[in-house]
N, C-alpha and C positions, 0 to 999 in steps of 0.2 A: 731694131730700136733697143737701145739699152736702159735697164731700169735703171732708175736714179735710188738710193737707198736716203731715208733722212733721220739724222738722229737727234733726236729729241732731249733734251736735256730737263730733268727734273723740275725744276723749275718754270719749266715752260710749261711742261708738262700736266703740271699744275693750274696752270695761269688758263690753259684751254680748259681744262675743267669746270674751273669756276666758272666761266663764259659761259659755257653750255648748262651749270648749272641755272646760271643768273637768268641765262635767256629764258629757259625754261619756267621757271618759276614768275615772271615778268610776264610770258605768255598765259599762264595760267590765269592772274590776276586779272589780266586787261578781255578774257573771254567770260563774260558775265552768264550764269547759270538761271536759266529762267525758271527757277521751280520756288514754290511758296517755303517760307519760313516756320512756317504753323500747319496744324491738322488739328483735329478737333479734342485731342489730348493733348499735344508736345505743340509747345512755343518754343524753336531757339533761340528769340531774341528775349526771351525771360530767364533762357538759363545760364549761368555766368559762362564766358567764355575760356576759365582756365581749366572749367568742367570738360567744355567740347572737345578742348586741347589736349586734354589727358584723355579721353574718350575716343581721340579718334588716330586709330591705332591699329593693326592684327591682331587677332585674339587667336591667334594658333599659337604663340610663345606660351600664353596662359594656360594652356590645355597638358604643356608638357611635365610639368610638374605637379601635376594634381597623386597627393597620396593614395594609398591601396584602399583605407576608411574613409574617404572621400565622398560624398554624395553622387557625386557624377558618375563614378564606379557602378554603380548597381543600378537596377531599371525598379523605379517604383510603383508598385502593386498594393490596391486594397487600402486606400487614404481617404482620408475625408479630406476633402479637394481645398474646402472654406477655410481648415485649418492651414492644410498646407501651406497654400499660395503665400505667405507669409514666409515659410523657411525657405522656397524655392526663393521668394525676392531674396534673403539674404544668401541664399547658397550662391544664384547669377552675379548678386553686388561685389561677393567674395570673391569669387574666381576671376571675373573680369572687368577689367575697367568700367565697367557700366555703373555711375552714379545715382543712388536713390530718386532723383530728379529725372531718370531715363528708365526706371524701371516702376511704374503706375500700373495699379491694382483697383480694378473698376469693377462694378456688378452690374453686367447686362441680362440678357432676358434668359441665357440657358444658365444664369450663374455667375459664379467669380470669374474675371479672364484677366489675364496679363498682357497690358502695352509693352511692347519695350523701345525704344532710340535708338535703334544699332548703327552704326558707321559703315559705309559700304565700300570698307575697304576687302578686295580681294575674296576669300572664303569666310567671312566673319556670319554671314546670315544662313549660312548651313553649319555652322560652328555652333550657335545660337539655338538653328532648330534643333541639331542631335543632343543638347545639353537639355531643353527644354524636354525633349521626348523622354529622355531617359527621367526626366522627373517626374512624369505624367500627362503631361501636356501639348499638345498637338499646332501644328501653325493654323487656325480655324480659319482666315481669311485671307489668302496671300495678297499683300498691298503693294507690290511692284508698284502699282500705280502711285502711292501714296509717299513718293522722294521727294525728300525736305533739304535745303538747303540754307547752311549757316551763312553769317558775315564772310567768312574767308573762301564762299564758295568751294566748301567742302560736303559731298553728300553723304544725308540720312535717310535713314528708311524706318519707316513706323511698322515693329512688327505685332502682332495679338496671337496670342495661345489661350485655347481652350483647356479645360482636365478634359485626359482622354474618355472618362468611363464620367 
């Protein structure tokens, strides 16, 4: 049997791609994500959606340019935790897409902890943990369980950090 060779021209080339993109994205759409919208901090139907748009993304690009004097640089030791929490929300607001609206600073019962909205896209919530570590702070309760879902059927995951000490 002899093989048949087919040569594809640019344009066609093209023309199948889009196809497969469109189908793709068409199939996404039309497969509805059963998980809640809210948890008992993060609503994402209260939070505007050009925030989620911009939010939800890889956070390894952000990681690559972080300066030598950078926070994330060094491991934090010997803080007062109450004060911190505060520089650590703007150092995570700084480095990665995550909007003030995704990053909530609550006082539970051992203390201050930090919510955060992550995107679960790819390595973004071990991105998230080793930034958070290196600031003091530990994932206190893994919420796997606790994936939230926007309008365009994209998932979130509710994370909480404890201070390590």
């Amino acid at each position: 049997m002899a093989k048949k060779i087919f040569r594809l021209t640019e344009s066609k080339l093209r023309h199948i791609i889009k196809e497969v993109i469109r189908e793709e994205l068409t199939s996404n759409e039309q497969e509805p994500v059963n998980l809640p919208h809210s948890s008992d901090i993060f609503n994402l139907d209260s939070i505007p959606m050009d925030i989620l748009d911009n939010g939800y993304v890889r956070y390894h690009p952000y990681t690559l340019g972080i300066p030598y004097r950078h926070p994330l640089r060094k491991i934090t030791e010997d803080v007062d935790y109450k004060q911190n929490i505060k520089e650590v929300k703007d150092v995570i607001t700084s480095t990665f897409p995550i909007s003030d609206k995704q990053f909530i600073i609550k006082e539970g019962h051992n203390g201050m902890y930090a919510a955060i909205l992550a995107s679960l896209v790819e390595d973004n919530v071990e991105i998230i943990e080793k930034a958070m570590n290196k600031l003091g702070y530990f994932r206190s309760n893994p919420t796997d369980e606790r994936l939230l879902c926007d309008k365009k059927n994209r998932k979130w995951i509710d994370l909480r950090f404890e201070p390590i000490k």
